[in-house]
C-alpha positions as a Markdown table, in Angstrom:
| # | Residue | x | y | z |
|---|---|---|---|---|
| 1 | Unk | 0.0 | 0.0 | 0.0 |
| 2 | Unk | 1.3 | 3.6 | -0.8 |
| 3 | Unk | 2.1 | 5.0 | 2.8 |
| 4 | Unk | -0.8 | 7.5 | 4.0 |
| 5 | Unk | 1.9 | 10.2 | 5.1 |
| 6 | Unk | 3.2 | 10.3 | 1.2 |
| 7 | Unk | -0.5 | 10.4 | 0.5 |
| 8 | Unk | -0.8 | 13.4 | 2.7 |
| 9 | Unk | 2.4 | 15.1 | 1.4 |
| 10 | Unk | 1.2 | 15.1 | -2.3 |
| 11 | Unk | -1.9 | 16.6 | -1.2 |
| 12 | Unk | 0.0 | 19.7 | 0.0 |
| 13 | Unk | 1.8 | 19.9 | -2.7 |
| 14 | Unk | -0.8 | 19.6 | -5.1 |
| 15 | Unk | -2.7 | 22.4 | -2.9 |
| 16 | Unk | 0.3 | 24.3 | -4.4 |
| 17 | Unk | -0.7 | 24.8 | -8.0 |
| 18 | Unk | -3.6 | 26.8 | -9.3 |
| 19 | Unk | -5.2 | 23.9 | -10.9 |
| 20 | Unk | -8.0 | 21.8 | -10.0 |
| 21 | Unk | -6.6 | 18.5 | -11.0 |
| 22 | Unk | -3.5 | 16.8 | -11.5 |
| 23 | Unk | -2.4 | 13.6 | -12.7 |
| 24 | Unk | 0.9 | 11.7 | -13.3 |
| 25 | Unk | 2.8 | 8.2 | -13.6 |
| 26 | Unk | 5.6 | 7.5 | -11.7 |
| 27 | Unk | 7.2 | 4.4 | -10.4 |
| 28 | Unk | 4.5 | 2.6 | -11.9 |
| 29 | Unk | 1.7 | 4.5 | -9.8 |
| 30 | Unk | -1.0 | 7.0 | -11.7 |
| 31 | Unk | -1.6 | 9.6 | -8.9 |
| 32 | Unk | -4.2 | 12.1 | -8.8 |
| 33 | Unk | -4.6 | 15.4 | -6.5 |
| 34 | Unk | -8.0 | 17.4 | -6.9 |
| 35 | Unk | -9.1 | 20.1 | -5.0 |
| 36 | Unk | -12.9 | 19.7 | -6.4 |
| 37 | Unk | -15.3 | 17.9 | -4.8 |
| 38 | Unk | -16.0 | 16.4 | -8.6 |
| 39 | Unk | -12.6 | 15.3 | -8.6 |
| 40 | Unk | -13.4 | 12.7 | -5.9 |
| 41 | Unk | -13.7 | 8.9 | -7.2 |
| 42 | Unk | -17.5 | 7.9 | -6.4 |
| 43 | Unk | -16.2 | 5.1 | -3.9 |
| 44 | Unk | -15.1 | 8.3 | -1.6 |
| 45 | Unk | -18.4 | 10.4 | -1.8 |
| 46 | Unk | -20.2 | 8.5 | 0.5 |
| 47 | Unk | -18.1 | 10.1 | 2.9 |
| 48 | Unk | -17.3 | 13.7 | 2.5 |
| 49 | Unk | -18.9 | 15.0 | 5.4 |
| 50 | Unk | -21.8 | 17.5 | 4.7 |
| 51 | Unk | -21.2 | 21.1 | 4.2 |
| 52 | Unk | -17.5 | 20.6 | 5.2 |
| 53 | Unk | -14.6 | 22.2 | 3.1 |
| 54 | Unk | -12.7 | 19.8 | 0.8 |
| 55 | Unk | -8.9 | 20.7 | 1.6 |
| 56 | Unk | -7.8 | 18.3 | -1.2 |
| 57 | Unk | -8.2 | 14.6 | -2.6 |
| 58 | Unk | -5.5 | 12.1 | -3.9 |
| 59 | Unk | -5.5 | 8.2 | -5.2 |
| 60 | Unk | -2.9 | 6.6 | -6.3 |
| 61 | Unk | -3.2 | 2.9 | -8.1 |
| 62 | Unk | -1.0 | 0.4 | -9.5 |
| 63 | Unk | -1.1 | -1.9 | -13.0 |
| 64 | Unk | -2.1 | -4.6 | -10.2 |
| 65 | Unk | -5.2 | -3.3 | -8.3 |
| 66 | Unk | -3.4 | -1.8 | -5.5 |
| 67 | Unk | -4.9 | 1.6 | -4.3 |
| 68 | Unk | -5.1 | 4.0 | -1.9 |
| 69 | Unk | -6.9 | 7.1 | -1.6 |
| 70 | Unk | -7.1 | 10.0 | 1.0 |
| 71 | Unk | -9.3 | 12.9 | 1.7 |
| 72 | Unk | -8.9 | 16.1 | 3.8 |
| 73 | Unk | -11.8 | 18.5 | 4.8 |
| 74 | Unk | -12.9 | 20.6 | 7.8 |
| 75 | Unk | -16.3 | 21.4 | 8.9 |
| 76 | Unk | -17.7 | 23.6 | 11.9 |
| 77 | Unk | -19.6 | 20.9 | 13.2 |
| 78 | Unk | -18.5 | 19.3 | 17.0 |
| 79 | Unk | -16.0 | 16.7 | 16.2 |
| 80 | Unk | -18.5 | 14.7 | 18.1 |
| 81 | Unk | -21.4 | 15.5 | 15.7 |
| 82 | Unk | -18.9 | 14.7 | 12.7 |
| 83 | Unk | -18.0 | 11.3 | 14.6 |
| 84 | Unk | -21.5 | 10.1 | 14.8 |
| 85 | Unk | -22.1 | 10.8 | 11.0 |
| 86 | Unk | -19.2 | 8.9 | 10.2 |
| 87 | Unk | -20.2 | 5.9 | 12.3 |
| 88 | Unk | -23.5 | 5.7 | 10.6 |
| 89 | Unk | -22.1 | 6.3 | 6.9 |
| 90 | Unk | -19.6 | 3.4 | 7.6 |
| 91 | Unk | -22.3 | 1.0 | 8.5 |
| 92 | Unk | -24.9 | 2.5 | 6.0 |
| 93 | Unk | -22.2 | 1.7 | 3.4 |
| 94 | Unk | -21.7 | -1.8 | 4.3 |
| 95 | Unk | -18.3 | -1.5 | 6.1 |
| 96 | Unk | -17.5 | -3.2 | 9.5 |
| 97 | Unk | -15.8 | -1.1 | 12.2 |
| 98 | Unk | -12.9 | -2.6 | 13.2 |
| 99 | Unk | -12.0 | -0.1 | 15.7 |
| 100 | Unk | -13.1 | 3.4 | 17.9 |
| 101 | Unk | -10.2 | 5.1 | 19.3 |
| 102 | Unk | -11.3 | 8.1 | 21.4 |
| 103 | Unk | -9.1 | 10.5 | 22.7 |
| 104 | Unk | -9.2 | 13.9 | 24.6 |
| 105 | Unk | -9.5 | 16.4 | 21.0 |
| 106 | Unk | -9.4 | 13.2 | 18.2 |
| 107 | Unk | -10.9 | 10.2 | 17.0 |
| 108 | Unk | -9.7 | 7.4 | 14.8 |
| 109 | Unk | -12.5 | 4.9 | 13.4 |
| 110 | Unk | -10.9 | 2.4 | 11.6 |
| 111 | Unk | -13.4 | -0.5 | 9.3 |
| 112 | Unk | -12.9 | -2.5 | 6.3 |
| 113 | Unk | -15.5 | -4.3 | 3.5 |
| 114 | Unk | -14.3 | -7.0 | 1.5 |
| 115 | Unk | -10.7 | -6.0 | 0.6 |
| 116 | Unk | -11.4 | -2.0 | 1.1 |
| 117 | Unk | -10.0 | -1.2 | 4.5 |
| 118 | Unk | -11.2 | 3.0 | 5.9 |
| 119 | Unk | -9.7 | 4.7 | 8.3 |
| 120 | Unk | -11.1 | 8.2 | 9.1 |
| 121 | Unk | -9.7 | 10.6 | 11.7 |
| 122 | Unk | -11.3 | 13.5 | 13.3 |
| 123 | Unk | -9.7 | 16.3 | 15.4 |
| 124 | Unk | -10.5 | 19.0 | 17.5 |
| 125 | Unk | -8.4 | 22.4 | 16.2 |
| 126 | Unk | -9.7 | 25.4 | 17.2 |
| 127 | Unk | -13.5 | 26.0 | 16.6 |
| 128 | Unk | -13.2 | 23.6 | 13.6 |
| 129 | Unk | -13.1 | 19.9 | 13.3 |
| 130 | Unk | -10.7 | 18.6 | 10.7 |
| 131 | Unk | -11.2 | 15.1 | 9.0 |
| 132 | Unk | -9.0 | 13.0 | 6.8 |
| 133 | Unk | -10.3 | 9.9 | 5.4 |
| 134 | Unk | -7.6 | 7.5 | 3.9 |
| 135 | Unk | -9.3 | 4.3 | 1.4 |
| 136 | Unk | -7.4 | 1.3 | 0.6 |
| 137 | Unk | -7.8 | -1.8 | -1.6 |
| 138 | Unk | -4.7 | -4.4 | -1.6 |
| 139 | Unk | -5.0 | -7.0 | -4.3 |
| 140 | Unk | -2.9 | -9.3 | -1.2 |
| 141 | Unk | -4.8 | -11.2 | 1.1 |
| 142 | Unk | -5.2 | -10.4 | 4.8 |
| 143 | Unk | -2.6 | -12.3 | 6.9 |
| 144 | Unk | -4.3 | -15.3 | 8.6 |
| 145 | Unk | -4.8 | -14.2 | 11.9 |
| 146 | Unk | -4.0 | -17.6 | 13.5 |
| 147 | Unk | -0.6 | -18.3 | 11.9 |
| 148 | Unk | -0.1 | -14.6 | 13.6 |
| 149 | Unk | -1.1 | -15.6 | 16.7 |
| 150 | Unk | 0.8 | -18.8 | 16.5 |
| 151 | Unk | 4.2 | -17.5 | 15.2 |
| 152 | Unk | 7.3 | -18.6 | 16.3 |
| 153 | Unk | 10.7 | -16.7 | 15.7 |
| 154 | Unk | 13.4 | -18.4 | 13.7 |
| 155 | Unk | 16.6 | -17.3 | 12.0 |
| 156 | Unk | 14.7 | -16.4 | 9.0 |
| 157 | Unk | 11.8 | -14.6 | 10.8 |
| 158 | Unk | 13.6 | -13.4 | 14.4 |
| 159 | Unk | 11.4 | -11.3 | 17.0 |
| 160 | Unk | 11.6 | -7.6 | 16.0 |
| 161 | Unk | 13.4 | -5.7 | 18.3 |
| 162 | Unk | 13.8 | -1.7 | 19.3 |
């Protein structure tokens, strides 16, 4: 999966240019960056928070399948109103939450559907609430989680360390 920070990066950078929509090949990736809301793939609209302010949009997919996609808005709204919508548009869409991280000015709620894993983040900045919704589709199967439970360091495969 392309890394969400390099996700976010682009986005600022594309937030840079005074057009509406950019997109390149490189390394074997076709990467977009909008700053439209008609810019964002259909899969994504679902959950662009109403009446918020887009910030920017980027996807970036691979000959194989592999994709990833990320959204930045803000909205006025309390981050716990916003958290709420987004709880009920994950299920209304079909997704499974996998996890609710609350903490003192954020949220993380983190679900997946079939092979499409979500993971949208609210937070508390000001009198605004700003939300990032990151999309990804891996063409590689989840890891079984019993041969994770059950693994066993070797030489090959030693226990990470710090």
């Amino acid at each position: 999966m392309v890394p969400l920070a390099l996700l976010a990066t682009l986005v600022l950078l594309a937030g840079c240019t005074n057009q509406k929509k950019v997109t390149y090949e490189s390394s074997g990736m076709t990467t977009t960056f909008s700053e439209d809301k008609n810019g964002v793939p259909g899969d994504l609209k679902p959950f662009i928070y109403p009446e918020a302010k887009l910030a920017g949009m980027s996807s970036a997919q691979d000959k194989e399948g592999e994709e990833a996609k990320y959204l930045s808005m803000t909205s006025t709204d309390s981050m716990e109103k916003v958290t709420e919508w987004y709880t009920n548009a994950l299920k209304s869409n079909g997704y499974t939450i996998d996890d609710d991280d609350e903490q003192p000015r954020s949220v993380n709620i983190s679900g997946h559907k079939d092979k499409v894993e979500i993971n949208i983040t609210m937070a508390e900045e000001g009198e605004k609430t700003t939300i990032s919704v990151s999309q990804g589709k891996s063409v590689d199967d989840p890891a079984d989680e019993h041969e994770m439970e059950n693994f066993t360091p070797n030489e090959d495969q030693p226990t990470p360390t710090d």
